[in-house]
C-alpha positions in Angstrom: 3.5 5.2 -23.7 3.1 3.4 -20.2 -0.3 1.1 -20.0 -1.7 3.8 -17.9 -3.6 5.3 -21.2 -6.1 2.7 -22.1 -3.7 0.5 -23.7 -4.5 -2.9 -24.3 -2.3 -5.1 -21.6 0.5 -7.7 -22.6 -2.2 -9.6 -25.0 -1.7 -7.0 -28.0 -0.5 -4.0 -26.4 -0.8 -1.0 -28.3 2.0 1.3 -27.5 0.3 4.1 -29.0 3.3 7.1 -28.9 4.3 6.2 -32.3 1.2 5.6 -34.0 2.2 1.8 -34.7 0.3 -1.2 -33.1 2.7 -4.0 -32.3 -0.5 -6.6 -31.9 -0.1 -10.1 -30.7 -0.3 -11.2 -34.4 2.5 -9.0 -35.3 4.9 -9.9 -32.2 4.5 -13.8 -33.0 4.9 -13.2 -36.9 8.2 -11.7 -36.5 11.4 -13.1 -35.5 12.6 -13.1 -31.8 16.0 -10.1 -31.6 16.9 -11.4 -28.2 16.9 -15.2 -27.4 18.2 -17.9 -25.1 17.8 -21.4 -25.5 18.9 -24.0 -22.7 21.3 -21.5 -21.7 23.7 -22.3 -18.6 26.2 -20.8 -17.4 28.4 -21.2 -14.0 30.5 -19.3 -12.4 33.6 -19.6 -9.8 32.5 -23.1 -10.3 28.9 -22.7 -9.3 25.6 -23.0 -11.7 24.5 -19.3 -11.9 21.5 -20.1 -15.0 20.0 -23.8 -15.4 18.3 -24.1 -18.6 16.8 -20.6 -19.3 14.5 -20.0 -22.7 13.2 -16.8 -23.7 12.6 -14.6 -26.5 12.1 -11.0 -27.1 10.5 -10.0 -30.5 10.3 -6.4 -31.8 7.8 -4.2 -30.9 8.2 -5.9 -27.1 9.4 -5.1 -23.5 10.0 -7.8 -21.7 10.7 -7.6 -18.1 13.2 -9.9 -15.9 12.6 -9.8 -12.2 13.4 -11.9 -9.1 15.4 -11.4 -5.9 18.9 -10.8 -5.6 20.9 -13.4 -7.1 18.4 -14.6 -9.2 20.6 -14.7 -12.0 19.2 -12.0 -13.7 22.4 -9.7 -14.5 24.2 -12.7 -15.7 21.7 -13.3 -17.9 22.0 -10.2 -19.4 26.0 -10.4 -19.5 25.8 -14.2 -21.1 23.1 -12.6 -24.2 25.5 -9.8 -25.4 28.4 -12.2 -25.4 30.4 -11.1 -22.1 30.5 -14.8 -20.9 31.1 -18.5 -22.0 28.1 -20.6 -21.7 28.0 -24.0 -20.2 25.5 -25.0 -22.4 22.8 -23.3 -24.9 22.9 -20.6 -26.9 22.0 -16.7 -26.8 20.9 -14.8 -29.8 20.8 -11.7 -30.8 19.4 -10.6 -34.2 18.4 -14.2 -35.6 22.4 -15.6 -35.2 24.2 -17.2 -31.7 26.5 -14.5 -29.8 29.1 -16.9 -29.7 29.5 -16.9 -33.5 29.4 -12.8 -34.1 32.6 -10.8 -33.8 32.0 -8.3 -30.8 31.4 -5.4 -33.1 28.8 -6.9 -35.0 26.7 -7.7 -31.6 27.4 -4.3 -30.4 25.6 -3.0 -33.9 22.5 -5.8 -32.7 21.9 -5.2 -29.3 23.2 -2.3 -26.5 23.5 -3.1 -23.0 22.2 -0.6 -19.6 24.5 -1.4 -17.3 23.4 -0.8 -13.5 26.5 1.8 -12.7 29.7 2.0 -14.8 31.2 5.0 -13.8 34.1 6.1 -16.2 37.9 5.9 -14.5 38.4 9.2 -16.7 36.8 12.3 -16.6 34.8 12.0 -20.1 32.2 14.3 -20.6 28.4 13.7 -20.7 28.5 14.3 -24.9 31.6 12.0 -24.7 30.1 9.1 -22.9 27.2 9.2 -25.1 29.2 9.4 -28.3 31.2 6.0 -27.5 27.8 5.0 -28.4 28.6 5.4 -32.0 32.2 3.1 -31.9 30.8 -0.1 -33.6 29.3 1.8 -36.2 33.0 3.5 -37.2 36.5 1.9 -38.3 39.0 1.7 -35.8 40.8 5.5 -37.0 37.8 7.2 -38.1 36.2 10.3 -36.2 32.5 11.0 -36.1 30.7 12.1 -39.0 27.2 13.9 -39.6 25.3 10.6 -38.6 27.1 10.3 -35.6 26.4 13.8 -34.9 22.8 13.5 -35.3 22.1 10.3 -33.3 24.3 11.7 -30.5 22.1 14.7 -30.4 18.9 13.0 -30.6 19.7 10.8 -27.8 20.6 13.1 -25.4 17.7 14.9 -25.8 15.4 12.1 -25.6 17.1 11.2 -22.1 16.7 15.2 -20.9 21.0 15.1 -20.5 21.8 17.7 -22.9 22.2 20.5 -20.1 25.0 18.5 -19.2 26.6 18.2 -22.4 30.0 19.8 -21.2 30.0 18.1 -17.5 32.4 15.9 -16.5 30.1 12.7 -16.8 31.8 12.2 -13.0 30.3 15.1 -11.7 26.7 14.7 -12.1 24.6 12.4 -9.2 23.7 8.8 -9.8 20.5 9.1 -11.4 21.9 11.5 -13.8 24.7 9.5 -14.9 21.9 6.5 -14.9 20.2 8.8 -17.9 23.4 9.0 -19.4 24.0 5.3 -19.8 20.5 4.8 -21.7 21.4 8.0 -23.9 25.1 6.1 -25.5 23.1 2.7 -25.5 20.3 5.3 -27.7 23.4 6.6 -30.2 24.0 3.4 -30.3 21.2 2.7 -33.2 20.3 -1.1 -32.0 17.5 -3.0 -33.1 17.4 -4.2 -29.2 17.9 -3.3 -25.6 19.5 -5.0 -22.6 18.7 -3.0 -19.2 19.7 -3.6 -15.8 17.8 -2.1 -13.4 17.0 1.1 -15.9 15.9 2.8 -13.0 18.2 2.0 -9.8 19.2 5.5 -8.9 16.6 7.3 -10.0 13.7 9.6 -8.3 10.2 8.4 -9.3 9.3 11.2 -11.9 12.9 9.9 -13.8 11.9 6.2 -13.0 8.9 6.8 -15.1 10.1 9.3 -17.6 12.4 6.7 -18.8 10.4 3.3 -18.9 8.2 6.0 -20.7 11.1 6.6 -22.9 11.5 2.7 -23.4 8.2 2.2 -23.9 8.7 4.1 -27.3 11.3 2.9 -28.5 9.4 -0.1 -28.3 7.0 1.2 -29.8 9.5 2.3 -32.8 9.9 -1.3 -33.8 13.3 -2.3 -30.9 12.8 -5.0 -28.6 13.7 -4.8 -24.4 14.8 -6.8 -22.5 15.0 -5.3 -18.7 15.6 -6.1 -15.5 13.3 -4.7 -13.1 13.6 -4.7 -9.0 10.2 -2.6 -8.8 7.4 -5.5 -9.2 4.7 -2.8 -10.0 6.5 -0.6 -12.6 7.2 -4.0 -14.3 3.7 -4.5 -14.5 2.5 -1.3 -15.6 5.2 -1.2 -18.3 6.4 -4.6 -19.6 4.2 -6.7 -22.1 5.2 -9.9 -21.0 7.4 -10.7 -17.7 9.6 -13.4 -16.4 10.3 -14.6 -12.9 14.0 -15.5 -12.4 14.1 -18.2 -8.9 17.5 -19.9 -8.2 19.1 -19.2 -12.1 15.5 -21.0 -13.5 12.8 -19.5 -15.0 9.5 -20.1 -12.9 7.6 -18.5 -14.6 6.6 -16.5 -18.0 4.1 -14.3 -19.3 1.6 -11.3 -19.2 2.0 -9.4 -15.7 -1.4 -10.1 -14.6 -0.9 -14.2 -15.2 2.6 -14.1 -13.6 2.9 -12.2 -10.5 0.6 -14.0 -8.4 0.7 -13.9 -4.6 2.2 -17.8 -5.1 4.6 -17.2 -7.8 5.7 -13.8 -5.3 5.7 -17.0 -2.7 8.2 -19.0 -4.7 10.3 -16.9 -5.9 10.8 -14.1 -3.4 10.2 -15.6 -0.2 8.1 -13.2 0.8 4.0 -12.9 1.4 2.3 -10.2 -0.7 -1.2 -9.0 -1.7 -1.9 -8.8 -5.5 -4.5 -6.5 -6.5 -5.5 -4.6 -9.6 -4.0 -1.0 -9.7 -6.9 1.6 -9.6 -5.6 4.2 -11.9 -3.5 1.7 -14.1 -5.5 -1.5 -13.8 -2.2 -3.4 -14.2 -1.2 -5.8 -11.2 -0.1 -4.1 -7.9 2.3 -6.0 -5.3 2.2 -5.2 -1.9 4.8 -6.8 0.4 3.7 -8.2 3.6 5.3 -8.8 6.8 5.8 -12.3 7.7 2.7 -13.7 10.0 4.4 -13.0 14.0 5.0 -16.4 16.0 2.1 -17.1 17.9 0.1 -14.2 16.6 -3.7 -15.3 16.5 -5.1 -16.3 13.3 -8.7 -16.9 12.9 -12.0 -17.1 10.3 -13.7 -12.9 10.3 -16.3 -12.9 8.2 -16.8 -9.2 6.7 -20.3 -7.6 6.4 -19.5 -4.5 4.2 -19.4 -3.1 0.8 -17.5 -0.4 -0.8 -13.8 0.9 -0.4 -13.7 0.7 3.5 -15.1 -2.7 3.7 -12.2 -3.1 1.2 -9.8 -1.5 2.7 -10.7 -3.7 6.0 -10.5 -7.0 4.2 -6.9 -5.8 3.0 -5.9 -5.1 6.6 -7.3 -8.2 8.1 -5.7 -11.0 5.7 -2.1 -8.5 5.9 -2.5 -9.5 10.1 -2.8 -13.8 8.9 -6.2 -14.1 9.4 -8.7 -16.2 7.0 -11.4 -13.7 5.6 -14.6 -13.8 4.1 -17.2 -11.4 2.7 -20.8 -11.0 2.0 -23.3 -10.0 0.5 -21.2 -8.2 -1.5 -22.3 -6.5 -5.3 -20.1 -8.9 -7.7 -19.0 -5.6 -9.0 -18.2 -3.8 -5.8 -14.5 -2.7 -4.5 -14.9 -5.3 -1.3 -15.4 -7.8 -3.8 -12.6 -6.8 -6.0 -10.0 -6.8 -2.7 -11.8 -10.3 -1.5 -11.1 -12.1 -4.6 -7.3 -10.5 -4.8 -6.7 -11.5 -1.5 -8.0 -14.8 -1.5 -11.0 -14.5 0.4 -14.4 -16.3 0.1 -17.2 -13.9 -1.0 -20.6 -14.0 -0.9 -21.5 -11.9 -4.2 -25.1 -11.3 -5.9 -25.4 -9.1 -8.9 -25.3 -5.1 -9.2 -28.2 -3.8 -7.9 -30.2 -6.8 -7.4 -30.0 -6.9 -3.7 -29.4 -10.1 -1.3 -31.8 -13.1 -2.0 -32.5 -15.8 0.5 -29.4 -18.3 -1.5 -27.0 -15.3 -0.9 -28.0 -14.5 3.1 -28.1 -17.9 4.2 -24.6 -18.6 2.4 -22.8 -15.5 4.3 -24.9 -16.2 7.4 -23.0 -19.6 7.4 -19.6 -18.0 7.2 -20.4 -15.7 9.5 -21.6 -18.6 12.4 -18.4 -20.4 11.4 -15.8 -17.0 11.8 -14.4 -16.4 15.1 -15.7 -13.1 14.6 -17.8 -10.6 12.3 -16.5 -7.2 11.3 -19.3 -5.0 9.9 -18.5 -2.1 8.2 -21.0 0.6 7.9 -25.1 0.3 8.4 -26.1 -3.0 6.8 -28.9 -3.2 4.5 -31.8 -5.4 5.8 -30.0 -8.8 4.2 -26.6 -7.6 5.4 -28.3 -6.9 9.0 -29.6 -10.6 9.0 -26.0 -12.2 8.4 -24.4 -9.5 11.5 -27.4 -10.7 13.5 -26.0 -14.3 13.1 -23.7 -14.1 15.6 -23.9 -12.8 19.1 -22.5 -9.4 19.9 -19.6 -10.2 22.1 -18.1 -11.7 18.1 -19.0 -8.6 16.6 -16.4 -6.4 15.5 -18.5 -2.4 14.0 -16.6 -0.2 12.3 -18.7 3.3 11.7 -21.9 0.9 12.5 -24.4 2.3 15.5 -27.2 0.5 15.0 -26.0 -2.9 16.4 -23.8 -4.0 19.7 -20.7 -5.0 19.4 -17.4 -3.5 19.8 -17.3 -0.3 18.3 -13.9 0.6 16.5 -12.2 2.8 13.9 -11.0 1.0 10.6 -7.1 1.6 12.2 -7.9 -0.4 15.0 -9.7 -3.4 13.1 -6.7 -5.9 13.3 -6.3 -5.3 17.1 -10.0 -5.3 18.6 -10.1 -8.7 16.0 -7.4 -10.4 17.8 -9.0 -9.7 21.7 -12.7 -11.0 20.3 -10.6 -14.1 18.8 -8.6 -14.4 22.5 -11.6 -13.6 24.8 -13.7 -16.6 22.5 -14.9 -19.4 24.6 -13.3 -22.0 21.4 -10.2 -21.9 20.5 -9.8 -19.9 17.2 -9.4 -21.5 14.1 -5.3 -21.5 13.1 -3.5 -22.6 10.6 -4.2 -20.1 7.3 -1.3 -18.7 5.1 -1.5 -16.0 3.0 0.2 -15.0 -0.1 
């Protein structure tokens, strides 16, 4: 099960599909499947990983993400043995990699691959049933067990209509399905995925981090890499950032994709907020701020989700915002805080108090302008009234002068109040 259900987050997750809890308590009793310890490893003569730890204990998904080059397939390749290290150690089951015969890791730990497309025109059951090789001797065929587990797997990963197809003849995302399927026969205690769901459509993409997210739940531990920020965040109980072959950082989603961490590692502004319907972190990428665009202080008099959706749009566009009043509980709130914004917020329902309107009135006389989204209450009317109406920015507000806009054209009609001000506007703020 995804944490869309109710599920406790990364701090004891409950991945509920198979009825067992895999708490905290239980995760840190047992002993880590995957590891890495100071590993480091170089290749054509260049460091690729510096120094990496982690651990992966059952009952946990763990996700790996980062930008390209990151280091983040290697790392994979150097835990199930496919490379030498140049210092460190990997583990799988409780013993180093370097000291298990191949066979014996392949019985510990399966590998995803990204794409591996078969020179030979196997079929789909084939493929699946190579799954099976470290469990046999070198000259014996498949038995009942074999059987079973091949079945089983392929049904779990919906490819058993194309039990008979040449595994080249079916699209990418299919034969993505039919990797996880052998690395299923395959009867590990862990998992090693690269990019589980390049290739695939979004109902897939789900379907099988769903599927992962049982098997977790069974008792195997997952390790995966993951390009899509916020499916690692809805799925993975702990995550860690990959930046230049080092780990930068490690832990639960909402403690480790943060708009600097997204900063650091990816190059690349974003706005971090709280996903409505899965309350796990969401990552929206950003453009970077245009080259003597105008950046300035707007202070936002609003509540709800259109005062929200207006904060989001203004600090997107560079520019420093501010809200208030706001509820403390309130969805402009919620976006003001995720954005990095200053709000002004009183408790629910107890309306704005002298402390509260005197603090947003001073933001507002210090913005460049004021956007004021719908009819203010009295205190909210006080703070607009703070600043003269040639700074005033309405959006679906009648009752006061100002420039009159649509929530679409925000960003814009900001920027000519902050170029027709009589002081220069205040520059300088970075976002994300």
């Amino acid at each position: 099960m995804s944490r869309t259900d109710g599920e406790v987050g990364p701090s004891g997750t409950d991945h509920s599909g198979s009825g067992t809890d895999h708490s905290d308590a239980d995760r840190s009793v047992a002993s880590p499947v995957i590891g890495a310890e100071g590993l480091t490893v170089s290749l054509g003569g260049v460091e690729v990983l510096s120094g990496v730890d982690l651990e992966v204990r059952p009952g946990e998904l763990v996700g790996l993400v980062g930008p390209n080059g990151a280091g983040k397939t290697t790392l994979l390749r150097a835990l199930r043995g496919s490379l030498d290290l140049d210092a460190g150690t990997a583990s799988v089951g409780g013993d180093t990699v370097a000291g298990l015969p191949a066979k014996e890791i392949a019985r510990r730990v399966a590998s995803v691959p990204q794409d591996a497309t078969p020179s030979f025109e196997f079929t789909v059951e084939q493929v699946v049933e190579m799954g099976r090789t470290p469990h046999r001797s070198r000259f014996s065929g498949p038995d009942a067990t074999d059987a079973a587990a091949v079945e089983e797997a392929m049904d779990r990963t919906a490819v058993a209509q194309f039990a008979d197809r040449p595994v080249t003849a079916v699209s990418g995302g299919e034969r993505q399905r039919v990797l996880l399927a052998r690395a299923l026969a395959q009867s590990t205690p862990a998992l090693l995925l690269d990019e589980p769901t390049a290739g695939l459509d979004v109902n897939h993409a789900v379907r099988t981090l769903e599927l992962v997210s049982e098997l977790v739940a069974e008792g195997k531990a997952a390790l995966a890499a993951i390009h899509d920020l916020d499916l690692a965040a809805r799925y993975c109980d702990r995550i860690v950032v990959l930046s230049d072959g080092a780990v930068l950082a490690a832990g639960p989603p909402e403690e480790v994709l943060t708009r600097g961490s997204i900063r650091e590692a990816f190059d690349a502004r974003a706005a971090v907020t709280e996903d409505a319907t899965t309350g796990a972190p969401r990552v929206t990428p950003l453009p970077d701020l245009r080259e003597g665009a105008p950046t300035a202080r707007v202070h936002v008099v609003g509540t709800g989700t259109r005062a929200a959706t207006v904060l989001g749009r203004l600090a997107a566009a560079g520019h420093a915002v501010s809200l208030g009043v706001a509820p403390s509980g309130d969805a402009a709130a919620a976006t003001a805080r995720e954005v990095g914004a200053e709000p002004v917020l009183v408790p629910a329902f107890a309306g704005v108090n002298d402390d509260a309107r005197e603090a947003a009135a001073e933001r507002a006389e210090g913005a460049d302008a004021v956007v004021v989204v719908g009819e203010p209450a009295a205190g909210n009317r006080a703070v607009a009234e703070t600043v003269p109406p040639a700074r005033r920015v309405l959006v679906d507000c009648g009752s006061l002068d100002g420039a009159a806009v649509g929530d679409g054209d925000v960003v814009e009609t900001v920027g000519e109040v902050v170029a027709d001000a009589d002081e220069n506007p205040v520059g300088g703020f970075r976002f994300g």
